[in-house]
DOLO-830959 format. One record per residue (C-alpha): residue in three letters; x, y, z. Coordinates in pm, 1 decimal, decimal comma. Example, Ala and Ser with C-alpha at 12.3 -4.5 7.8 and 13.67 -1.06 7.14 Angstrom:
! residues 2
(ALA; (1230,0; -450,0; 780,0)),
(SER; (1367,0; -106,0; 714,0)),
! end
This chain:
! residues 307
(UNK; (5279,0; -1027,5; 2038,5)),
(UNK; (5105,9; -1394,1; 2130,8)),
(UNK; (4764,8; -1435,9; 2010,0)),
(UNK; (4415,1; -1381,2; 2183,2)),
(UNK; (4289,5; -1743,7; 2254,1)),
(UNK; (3893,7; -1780,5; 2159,3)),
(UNK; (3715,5; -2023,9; 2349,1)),
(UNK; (3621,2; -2347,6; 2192,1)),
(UNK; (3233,6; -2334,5; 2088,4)),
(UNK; (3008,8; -2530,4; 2311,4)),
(UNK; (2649,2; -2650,8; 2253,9)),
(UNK; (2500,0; -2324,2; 2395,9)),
(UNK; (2675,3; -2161,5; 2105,8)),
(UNK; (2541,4; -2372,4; 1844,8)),
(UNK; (2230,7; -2290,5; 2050,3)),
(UNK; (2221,7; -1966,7; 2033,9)),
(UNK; (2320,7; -1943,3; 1668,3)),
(UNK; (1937,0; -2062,3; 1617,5)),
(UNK; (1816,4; -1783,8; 1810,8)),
(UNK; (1584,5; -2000,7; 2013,2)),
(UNK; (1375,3; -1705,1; 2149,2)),
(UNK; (1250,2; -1590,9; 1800,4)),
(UNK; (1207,3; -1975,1; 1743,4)),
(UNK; (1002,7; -2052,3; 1985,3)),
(UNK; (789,5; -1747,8; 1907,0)),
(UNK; (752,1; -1876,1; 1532,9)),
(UNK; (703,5; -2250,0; 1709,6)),
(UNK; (416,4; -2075,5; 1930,6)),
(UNK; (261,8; -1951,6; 1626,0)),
(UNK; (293,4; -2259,7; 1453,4)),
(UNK; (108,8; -2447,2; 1666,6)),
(UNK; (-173,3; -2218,5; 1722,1)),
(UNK; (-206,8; -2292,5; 1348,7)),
(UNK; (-230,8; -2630,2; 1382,7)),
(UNK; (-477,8; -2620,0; 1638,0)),
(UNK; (-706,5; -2329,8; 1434,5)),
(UNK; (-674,0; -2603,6; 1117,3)),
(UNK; (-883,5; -2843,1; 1277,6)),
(UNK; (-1200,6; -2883,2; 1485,7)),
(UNK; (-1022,5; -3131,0; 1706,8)),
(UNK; (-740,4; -3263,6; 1828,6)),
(UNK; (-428,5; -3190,8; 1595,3)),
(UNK; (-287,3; -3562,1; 1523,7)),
(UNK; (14,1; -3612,4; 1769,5)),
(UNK; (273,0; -3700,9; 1464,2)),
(UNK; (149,1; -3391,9; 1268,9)),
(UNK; (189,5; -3152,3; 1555,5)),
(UNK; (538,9; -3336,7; 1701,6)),
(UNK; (758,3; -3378,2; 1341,7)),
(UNK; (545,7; -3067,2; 1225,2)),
(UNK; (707,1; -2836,3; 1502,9)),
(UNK; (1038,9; -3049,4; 1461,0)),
(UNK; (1124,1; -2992,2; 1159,8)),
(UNK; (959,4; -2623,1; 1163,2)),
(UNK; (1195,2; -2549,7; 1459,8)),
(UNK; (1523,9; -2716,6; 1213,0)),
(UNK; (1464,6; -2501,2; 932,2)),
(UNK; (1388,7; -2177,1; 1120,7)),
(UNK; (1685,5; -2260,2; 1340,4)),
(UNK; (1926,6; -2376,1; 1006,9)),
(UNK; (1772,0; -1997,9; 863,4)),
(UNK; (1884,3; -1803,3; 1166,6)),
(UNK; (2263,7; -1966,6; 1175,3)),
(UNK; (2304,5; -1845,7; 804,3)),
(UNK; (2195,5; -1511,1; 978,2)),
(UNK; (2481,3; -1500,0; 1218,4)),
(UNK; (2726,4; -1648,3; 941,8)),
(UNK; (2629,5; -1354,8; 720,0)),
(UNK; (2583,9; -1091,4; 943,5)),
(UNK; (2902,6; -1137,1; 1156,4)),
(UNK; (3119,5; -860,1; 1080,3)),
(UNK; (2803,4; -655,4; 1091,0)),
(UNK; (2703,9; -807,0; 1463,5)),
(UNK; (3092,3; -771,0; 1580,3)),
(UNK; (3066,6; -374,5; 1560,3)),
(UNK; (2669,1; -382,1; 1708,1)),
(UNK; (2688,7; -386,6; 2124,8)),
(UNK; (2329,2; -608,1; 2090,6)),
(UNK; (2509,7; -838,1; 1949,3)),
(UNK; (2891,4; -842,6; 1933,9)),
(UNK; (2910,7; -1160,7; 2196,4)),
(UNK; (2737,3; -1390,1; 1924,5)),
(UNK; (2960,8; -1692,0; 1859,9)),
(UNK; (3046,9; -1633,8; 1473,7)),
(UNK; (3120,1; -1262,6; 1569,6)),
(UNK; (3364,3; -1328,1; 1811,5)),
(UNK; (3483,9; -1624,9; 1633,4)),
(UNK; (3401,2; -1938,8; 1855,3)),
(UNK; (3238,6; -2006,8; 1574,2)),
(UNK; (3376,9; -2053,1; 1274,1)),
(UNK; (3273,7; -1996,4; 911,5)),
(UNK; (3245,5; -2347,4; 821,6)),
(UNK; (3138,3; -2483,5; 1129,5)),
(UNK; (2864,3; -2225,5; 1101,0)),
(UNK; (2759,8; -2368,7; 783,5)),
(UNK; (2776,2; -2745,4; 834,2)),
(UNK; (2583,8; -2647,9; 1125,0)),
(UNK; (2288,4; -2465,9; 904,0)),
(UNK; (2332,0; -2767,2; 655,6)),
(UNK; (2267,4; -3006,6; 909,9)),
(UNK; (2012,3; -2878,3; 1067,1)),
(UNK; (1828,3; -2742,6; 763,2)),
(UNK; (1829,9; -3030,0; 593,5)),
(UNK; (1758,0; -3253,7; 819,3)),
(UNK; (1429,2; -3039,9; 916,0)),
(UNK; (1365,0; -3058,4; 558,4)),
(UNK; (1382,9; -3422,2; 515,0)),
(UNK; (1158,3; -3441,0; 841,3)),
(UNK; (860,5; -3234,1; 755,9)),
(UNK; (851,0; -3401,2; 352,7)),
(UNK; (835,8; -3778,4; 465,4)),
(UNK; (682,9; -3737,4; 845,9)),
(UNK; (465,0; -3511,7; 765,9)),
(UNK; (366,5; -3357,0; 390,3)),
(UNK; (569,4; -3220,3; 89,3)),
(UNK; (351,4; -2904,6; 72,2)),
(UNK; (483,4; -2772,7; 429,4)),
(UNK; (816,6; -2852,2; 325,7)),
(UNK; (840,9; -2688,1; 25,6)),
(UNK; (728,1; -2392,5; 213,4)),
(UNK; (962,8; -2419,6; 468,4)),
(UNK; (1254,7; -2424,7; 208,2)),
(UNK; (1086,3; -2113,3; 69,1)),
(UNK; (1143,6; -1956,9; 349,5)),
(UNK; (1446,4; -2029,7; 443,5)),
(UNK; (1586,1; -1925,6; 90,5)),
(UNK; (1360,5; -1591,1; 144,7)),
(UNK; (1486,7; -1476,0; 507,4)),
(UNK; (1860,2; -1665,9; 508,4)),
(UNK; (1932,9; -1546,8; 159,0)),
(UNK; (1698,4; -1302,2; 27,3)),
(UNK; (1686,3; -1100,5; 312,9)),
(UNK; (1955,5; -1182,8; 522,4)),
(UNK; (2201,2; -1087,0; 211,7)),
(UNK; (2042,8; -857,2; -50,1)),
(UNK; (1770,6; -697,3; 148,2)),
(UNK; (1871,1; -599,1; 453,7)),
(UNK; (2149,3; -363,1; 344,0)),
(UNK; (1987,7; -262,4; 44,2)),
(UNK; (1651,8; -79,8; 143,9)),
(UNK; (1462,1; 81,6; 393,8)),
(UNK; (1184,3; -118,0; 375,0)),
(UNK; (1353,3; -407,6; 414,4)),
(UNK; (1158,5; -530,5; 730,7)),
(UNK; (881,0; -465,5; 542,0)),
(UNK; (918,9; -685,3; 194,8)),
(UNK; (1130,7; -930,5; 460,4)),
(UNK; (877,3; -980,6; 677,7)),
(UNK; (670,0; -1202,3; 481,5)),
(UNK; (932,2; -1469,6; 517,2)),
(UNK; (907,5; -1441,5; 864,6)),
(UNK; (531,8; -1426,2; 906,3)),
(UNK; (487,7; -1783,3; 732,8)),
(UNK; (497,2; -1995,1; 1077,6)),
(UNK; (121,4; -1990,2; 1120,9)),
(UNK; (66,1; -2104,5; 723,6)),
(UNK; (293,4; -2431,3; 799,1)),
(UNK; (148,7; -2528,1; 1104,8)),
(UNK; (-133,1; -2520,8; 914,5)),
(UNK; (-73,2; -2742,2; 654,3)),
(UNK; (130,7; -2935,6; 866,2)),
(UNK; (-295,3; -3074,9; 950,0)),
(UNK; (-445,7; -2982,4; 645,1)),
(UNK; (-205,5; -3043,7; 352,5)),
(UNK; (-377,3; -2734,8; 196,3)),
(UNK; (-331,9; -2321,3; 207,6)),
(UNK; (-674,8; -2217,2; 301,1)),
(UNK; (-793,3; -1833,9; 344,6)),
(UNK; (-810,3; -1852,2; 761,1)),
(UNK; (-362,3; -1966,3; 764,6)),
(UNK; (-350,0; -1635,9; 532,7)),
(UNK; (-494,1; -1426,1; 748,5)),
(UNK; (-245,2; -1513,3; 1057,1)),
(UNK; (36,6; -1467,9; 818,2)),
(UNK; (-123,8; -1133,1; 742,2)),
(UNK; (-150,4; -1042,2; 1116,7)),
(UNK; (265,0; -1148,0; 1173,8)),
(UNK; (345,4; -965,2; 834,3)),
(UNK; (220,4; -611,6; 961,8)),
(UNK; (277,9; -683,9; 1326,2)),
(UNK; (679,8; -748,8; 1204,1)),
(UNK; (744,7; -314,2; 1083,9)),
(UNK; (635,2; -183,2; 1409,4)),
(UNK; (835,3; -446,5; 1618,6)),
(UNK; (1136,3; -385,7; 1427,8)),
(UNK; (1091,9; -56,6; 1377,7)),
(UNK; (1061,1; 44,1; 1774,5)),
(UNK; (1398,1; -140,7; 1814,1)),
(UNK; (1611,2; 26,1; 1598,1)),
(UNK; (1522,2; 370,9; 1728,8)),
(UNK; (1639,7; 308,1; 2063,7)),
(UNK; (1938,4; 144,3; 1791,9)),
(UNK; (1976,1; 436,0; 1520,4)),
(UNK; (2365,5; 505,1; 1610,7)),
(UNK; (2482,7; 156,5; 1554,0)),
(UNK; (2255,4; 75,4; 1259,3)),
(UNK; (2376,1; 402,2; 1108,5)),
(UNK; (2759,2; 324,5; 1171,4)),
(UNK; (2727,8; -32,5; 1050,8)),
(UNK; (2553,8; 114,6; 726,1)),
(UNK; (2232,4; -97,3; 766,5)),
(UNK; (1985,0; 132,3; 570,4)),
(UNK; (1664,0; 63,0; 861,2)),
(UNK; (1402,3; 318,5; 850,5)),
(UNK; (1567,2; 585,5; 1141,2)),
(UNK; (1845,3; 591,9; 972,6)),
(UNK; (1704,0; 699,4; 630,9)),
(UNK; (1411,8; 898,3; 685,4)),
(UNK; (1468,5; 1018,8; 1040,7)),
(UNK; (1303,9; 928,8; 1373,2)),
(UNK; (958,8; 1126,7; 1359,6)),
(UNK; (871,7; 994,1; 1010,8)),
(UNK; (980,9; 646,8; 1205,9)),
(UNK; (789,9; 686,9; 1525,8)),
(UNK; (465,6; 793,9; 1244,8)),
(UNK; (494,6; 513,9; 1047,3)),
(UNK; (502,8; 238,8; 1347,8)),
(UNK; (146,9; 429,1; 1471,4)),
(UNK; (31,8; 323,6; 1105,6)),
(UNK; (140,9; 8,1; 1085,7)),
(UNK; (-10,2; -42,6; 1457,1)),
(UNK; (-315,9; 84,6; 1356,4)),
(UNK; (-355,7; -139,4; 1014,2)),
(UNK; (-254,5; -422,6; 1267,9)),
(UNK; (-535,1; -401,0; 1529,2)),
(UNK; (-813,6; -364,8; 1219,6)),
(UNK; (-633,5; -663,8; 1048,0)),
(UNK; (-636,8; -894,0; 1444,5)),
(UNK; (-1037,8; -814,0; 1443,7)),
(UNK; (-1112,2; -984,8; 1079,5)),
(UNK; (-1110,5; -1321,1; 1252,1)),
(UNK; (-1426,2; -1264,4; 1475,7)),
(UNK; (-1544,8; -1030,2; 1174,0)),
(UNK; (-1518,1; -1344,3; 909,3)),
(UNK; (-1645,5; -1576,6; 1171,1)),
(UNK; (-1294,7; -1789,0; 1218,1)),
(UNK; (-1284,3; -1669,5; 1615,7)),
(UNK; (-1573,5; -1575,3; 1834,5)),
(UNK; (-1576,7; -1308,2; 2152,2)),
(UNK; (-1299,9; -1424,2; 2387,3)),
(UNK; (-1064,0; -1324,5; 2122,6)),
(UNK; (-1243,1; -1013,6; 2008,4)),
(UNK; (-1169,3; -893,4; 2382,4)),
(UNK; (-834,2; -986,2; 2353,5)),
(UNK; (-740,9; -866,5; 2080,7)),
(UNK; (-869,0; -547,3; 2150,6)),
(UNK; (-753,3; -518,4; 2483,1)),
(UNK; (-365,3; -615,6; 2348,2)),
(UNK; (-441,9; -363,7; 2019,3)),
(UNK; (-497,5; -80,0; 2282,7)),
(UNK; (-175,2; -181,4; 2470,8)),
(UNK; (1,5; -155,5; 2100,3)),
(UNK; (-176,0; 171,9; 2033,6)),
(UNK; (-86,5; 337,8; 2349,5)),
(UNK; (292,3; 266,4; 2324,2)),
(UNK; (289,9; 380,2; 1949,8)),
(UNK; (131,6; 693,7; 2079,8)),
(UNK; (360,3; 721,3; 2360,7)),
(UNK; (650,6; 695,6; 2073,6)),
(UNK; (514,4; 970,6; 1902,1)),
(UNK; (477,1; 1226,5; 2193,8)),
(UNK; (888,7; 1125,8; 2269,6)),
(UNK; (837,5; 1246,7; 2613,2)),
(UNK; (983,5; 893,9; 2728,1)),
(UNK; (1332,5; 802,4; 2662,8)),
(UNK; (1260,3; 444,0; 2722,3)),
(UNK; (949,4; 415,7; 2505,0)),
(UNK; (1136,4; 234,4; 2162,0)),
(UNK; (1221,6; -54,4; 2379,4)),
(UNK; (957,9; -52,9; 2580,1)),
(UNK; (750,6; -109,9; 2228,9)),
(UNK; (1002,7; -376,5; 2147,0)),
(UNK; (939,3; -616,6; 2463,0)),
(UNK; (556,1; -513,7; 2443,9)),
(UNK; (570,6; -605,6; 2089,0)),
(UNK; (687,5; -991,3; 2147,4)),
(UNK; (417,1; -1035,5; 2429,4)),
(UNK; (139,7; -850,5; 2205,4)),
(UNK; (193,5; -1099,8; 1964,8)),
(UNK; (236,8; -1456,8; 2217,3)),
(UNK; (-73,1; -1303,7; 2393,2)),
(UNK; (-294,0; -1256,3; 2062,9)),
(UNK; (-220,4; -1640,9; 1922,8)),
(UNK; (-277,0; -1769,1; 2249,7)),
(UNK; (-650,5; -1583,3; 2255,3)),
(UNK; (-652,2; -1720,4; 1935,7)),
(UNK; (-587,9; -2090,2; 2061,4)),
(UNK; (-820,3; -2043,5; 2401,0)),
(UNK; (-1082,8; -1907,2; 2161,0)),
(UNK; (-1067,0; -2204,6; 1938,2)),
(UNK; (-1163,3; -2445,3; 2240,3)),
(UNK; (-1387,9; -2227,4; 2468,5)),
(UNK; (-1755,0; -2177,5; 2428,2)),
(UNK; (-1904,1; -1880,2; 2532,5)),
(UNK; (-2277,7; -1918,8; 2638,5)),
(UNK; (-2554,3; -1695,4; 2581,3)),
(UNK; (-2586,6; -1605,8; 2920,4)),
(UNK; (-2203,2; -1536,5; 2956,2)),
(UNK; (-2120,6; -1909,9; 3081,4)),
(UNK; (-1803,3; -2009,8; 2991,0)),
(UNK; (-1681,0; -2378,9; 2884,8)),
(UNK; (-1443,6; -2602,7; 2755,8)),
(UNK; (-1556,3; -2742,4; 2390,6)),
(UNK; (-1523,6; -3085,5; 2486,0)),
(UNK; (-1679,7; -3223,3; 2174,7)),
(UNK; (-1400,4; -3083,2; 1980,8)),
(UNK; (-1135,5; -3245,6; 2123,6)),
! end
């Protein structure tokens, strides 16, 4: 019998190997901590080699994710067309192509822009591409919930990407990513329980079942939305995020809800997607906040001494 041919890799492999859409998502909430870190303008070489060598790292982090996870992702239908699981991709291509990458977004953000944001960039790469990506993943069900913090970091380094320093206000965004990550992941593998199950990844469905699942993502959404309101309450953001941060909470709130009364099929993924552009939204209010002055007759204006 001749041999199935597999199609060289192109770029958009190598591409997608860094999976750019949950990059740019860390990138978005990298630079809103940049921006929050200062009163001003964030220097141009800070905020361009900062997100560089962010996006490296992050990127060099996800590839060891597809390396790892491939035989895993080959019997998954969300994601049995990635390159290393169907092989246009091999092994060690996969990891000269996280070496490359990761180092070279290491050796970026220590001499162009600080050691401190480096070192916590290799942190977290050794947390999510090894930690989690290898021991916790298939070893818990709470391992979105102990992995998450190594996801949730984005905000801290764009933060001392300005400041050189880990100050309380860069904590608190981490906080807000590290218990907006259960109910995000959470929502996606119910509407995923079969595969997870057959592939023997322990997630929380598959453990403990999907109403203790669909309880604990109201939870989490709840201790999210009180935890998005401590900036205005600690004086870090003013009113035009307070509204939007409730107004996106609610949206979060109603979908958990709508989980829990299981009268619609499509709700898990419905929370997914509403999930990613709860959390673009709420860093962007953030940012708009930062720069917008809110009179005390309701007037509304740019903070041009600021910048």
């Amino acid at each position: 019998m001749s041999e199935i041919s597999v199609p060289a890799a192109g770029w958009r492999d190598y591409l997608e190997m860094t999976k750019p859409r949950v990059v740019l998502l860390m990138l978005l909430c990298a630079a809103v901590g940049m921006f929050l870190a200062v009163p001003g303008m964030v220097p141009i070489d800070a905020l361009v080699f900062g997100l560089l060598g962010i996006c490296l790292v992050a990127g060099s982090a996800a590839a060891v994710n597809h390396i790892a996870d491939a035989e895993i992702d080959a019997r998954m239908a969300r994601t049995q067309s990635r390159p290393v699981a169907t092989g246009k991709v091999g092994t060690l291509q996969g990891l000269a192509f996280a070496a490359v990458t990761g180092i070279s977004g290491m050796l970026v953000l220590y001499f162009l822009v600080n050691p401190l944001t480096a070192w916590l960039n290799l942190a977290s790469w050794v947390g999510y591409g090894l930690i989690y990506t290898l021991y916790l993943k298939r070893a818990t069900p709470q391992n979105i919930v102990i992995g998450g913090l190594f996801g949730a970091a984005p905000p801290l380094f764009g933060w001392t990407a300005v400041s050189n320093s880990v100050e309380p206000g860069a904590l608190l965004l981490v906080l807000i990513i590290f218990a907006w990550t259960p109910p995000h992941f959470w929502a996606l593998a119910l509407d995923r329980k079969e595969e997870y199950a057959r592939v023997d990844v322990p997630m929380l469905p598959v453990t403990h079942g999907e109403r203790y699942t669909r309880w604990h993502i109201l939870f989490y959404t709840l201790i999210l939305v009180v935890i998005t309101l401590m900036p205005y309450a600690i004086g870090m953001s003013g009113l035009l995020y307070l509204v939007g941060a409730a107004a996106l909470g609610a949206g979060f709130i109603y979908w958990a809800v709508a989980l829990l009364r299981e009268r619609n099929p499509r709700a898990p993924m419905a929370t997914f997607r509403y999930s990613i552009l709860y959390l673009g939204l709420l860093f962007v209010a953030l940012l708009v906040d930062h720069y917008v002055v809110v009179g005390s007759h309701g007037g509304v204006a740019l903070s041009l001494g600021a910048l």
